[in-house]
N, C-alpha and C positions, 0 to 999 in steps of 0.2 A: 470725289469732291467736285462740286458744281464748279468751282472759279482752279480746278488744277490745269496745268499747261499741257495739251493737246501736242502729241509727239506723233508725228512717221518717223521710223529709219528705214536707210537705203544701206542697202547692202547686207540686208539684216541677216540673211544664212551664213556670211563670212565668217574670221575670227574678230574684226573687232565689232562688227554689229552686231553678234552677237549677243557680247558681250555688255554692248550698252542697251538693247534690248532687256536686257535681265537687269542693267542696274536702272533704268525707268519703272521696270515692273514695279521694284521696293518702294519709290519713294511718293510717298502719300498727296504731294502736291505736285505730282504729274501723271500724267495718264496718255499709254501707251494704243494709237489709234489705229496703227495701219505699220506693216511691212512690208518692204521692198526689196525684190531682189532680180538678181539679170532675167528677162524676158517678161518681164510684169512692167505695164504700165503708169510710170509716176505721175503723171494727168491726170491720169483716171483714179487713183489713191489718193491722190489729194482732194481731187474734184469732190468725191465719194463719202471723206473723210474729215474733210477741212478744217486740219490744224493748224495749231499755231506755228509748230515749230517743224519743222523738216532736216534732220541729224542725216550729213553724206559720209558712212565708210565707203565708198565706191571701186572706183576704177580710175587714174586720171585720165582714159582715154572717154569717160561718161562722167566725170565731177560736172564737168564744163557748163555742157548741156542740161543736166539736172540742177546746177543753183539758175537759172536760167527758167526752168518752168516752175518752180518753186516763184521765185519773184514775179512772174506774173502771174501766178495765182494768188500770190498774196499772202505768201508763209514763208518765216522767216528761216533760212537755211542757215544751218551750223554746221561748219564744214572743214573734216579732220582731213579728208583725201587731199595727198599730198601731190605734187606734179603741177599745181599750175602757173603759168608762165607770168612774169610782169605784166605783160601785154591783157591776158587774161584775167588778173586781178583788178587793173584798171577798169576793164570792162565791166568785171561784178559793181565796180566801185558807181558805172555810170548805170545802170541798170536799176540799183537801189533807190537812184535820183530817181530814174525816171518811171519806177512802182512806186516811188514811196514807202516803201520795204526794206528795212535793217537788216544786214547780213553778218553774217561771224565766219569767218578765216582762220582757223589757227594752226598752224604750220605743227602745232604738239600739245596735248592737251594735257601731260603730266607736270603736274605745281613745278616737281623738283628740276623741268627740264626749262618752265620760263624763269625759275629762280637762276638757272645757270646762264639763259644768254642776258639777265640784267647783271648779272657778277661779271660775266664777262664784257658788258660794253663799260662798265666804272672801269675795270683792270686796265683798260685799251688805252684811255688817258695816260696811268703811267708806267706803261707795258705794252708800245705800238706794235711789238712784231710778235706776230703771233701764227700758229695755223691750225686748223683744226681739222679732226680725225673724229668720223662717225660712222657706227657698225650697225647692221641690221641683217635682217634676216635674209636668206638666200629667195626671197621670193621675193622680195618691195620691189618694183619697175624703175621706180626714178632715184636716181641719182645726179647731183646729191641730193639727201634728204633735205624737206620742207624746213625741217630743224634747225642744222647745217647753214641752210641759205637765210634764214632769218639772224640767226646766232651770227655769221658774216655781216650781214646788214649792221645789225645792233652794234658790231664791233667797229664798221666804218664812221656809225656815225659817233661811238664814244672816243675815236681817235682822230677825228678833223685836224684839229686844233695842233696835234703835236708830229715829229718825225720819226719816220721809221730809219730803221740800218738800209740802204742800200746792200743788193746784192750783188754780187761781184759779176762784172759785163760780160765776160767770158763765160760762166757757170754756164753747163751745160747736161743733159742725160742720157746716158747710155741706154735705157730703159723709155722709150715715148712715154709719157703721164707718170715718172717717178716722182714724180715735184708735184703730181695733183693738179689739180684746177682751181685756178683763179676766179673768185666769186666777183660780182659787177663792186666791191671793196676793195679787191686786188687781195683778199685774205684765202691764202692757199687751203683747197679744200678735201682732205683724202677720204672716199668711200669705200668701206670694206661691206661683203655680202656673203658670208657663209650660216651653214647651218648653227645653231644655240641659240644666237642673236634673237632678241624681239628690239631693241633701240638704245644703242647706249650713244654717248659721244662727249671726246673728250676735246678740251681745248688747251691748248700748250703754249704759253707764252714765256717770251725769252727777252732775256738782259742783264747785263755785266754780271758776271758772276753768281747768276740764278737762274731758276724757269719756276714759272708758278704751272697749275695742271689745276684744273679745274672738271671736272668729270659728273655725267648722270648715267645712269643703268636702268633701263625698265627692265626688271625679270618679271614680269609679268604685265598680262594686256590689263590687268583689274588696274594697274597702275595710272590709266589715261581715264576713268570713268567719273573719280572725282571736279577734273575739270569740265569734262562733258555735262554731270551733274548743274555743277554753276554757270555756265554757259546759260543750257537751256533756262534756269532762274533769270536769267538776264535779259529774256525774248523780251516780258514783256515792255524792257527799255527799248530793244530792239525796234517793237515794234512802234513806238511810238516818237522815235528820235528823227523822222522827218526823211528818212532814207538814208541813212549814212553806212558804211561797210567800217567794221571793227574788223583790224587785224592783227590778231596774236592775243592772245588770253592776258599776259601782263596786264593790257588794259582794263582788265577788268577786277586785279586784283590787287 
């Protein structure tokens, strides 16, 4: 199709670009131009190939620098690699200004995992204390997950307004990191990494005489390809929204 959306992926020999390599193949109104993978050139694949859209499974130690020449070439980056810092999303955010080039961020791109942190930033109103527990696979780099620290976010801001339990002044660990890590929410966050895993994570909230548990499971990477799907349908808002960085899939559903 003459008017389909013009795809690279990065990271495309991985498992999850793979993976989205194969679900762009199928779909009739996009069209798959270019793969990238470590020691190839993405200047030169874009330059070459000049798509619309540029999909990063990457590396976070190379996300960085690849939504970076992406935008000033002038292709919109949709980008699942996880690791990057606040500091660094602010920057995609100033970059977009200043290409004029729309970007996509999203911390997770299976429906069922942004359906969980809007469940859970409603729950946070009236169920302030809470913490959350996210599992992956013995390979992912960053810790916590993309997921995790969004899901945190989501849940500080659905709990502004009301009070948590204080904890007790003394509490202390026998174990360094038994208690996890406190996200910039103060919502405690535990990483597990063993072998099965591909991305689960569950959120546990507590109050008088109950816990609510709210949980996602990817058993499989097919599970994140439908959001990637409607992403990339999104470019071409992306690309004509004036430069602005979307972050997190929600928004767009």
């Amino acid at each position: 199709m003459s008017d389909a959306i013009s795809v690279v992926v990065g990271g495309a020999r991985g498992r999850m670009g793979s993976e989205v390599v194969a679900a762009v193949t199928v779909e009739p109104d996009l069209r798959l131009v270019g793969e990238v993978d470590a020691g190839d050139s993405l200047s030169s694949v874009l330059a070459n190939t000049t798509p619309d859209a540029y999909v990063d499974f990457t590396l976070p130690d190379a996300v960085f620098a690849n939504i970076e020449i992406a935008l000033r070439s002038k292709v919109v980056p949709i980008v699942g690699t996880t690791g990057l810092s606040v500091a660094q999303i602010e920057q995609v955010r100033s970059w977009c200004a200043e290409f004029q080039t729309g970007a996509l961020i999203a911390p997770n791109f299976a429906i069922g995992a942004v359906l969980l942190m809007r469940f859970s930033e409603i729950a946070a109103k009236y169920m302030p204390d809470v913490e959350i527990i996210e599992m992956h696979h013995e390979r992912k780099l960053d810790a916590p997950s993309g997921t995790a620290s969004k899901t945190a976010e989501m849940i500080a801001r659905g709990r502004a307004s009301v009070t948590r339990t204080p904890l007790p002044s003394n509490a202390f660990e026998t174990v360094t990191g038994a208690r996890g890590g406190l996200s910039p929410g103060d919502v405690p966050v535990h990483s597990v990494r063993l072998p099965g895993f591909v991305a689960s994570e569950m959120v546990i909230f507590g109050g008088t005489g109950q816990t609510l548990t709210i949980r996602h499971d990817s058993i499989d990477r097919k599970s994140f390809m439908p959001g990637v799907i409607l992403a990339l349908r999104f470019v071409p808002q992306l690309k004509a929204n004036g430069g602005q960085l979307v972050y997190g899939l929600e928004n767009l559903i």
